[in-house]
C-alpha positions, 0 to 999 in steps of 0.5 A: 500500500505504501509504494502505491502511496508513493507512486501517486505522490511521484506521479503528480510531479511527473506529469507537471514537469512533462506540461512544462517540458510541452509549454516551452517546446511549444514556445521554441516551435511557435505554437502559443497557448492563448492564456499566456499574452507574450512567448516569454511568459509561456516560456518561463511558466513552463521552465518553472512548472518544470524545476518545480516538478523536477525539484519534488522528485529530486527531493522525494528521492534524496529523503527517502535515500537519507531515511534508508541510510539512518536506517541500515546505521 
């Protein structure tokens, strides 16, 4: 139950950095969602939805490598 857990809170974050990987393809290719008024924008609202994401599970991992570690000691 608790890898399902897991694999949810993982998934999330996952598909965020995968929109803000879309958002600034599609920014470099000139395709331009309407919501957003300048490329710019779309730009780096996708760069951030992306470190965002991207930061989540780089620290999912790193506490949960540290948690193992104390653990084995």
């Amino acid at each position: 139950m608790a890898r399902i857990i897991a694999f949810m809170l993982l998934l999330i974050p996952g598909v965020l950095s995968a929109i803000g990987i879309k958002l600034m393809r599609d920014t470099l290719f000139d395709e331009y969602v309407k919501i957003f008024i300048n490329p710019t924008i779309q730009f780096i609202i996708g760069f951030i939805i992306f470190v965002g994401g991207l930061a989540f599970i780089g620290g999912f991992i790193f506490h949960r490598d540290k948690k193992q570690q104390q653990k084995h000691k």
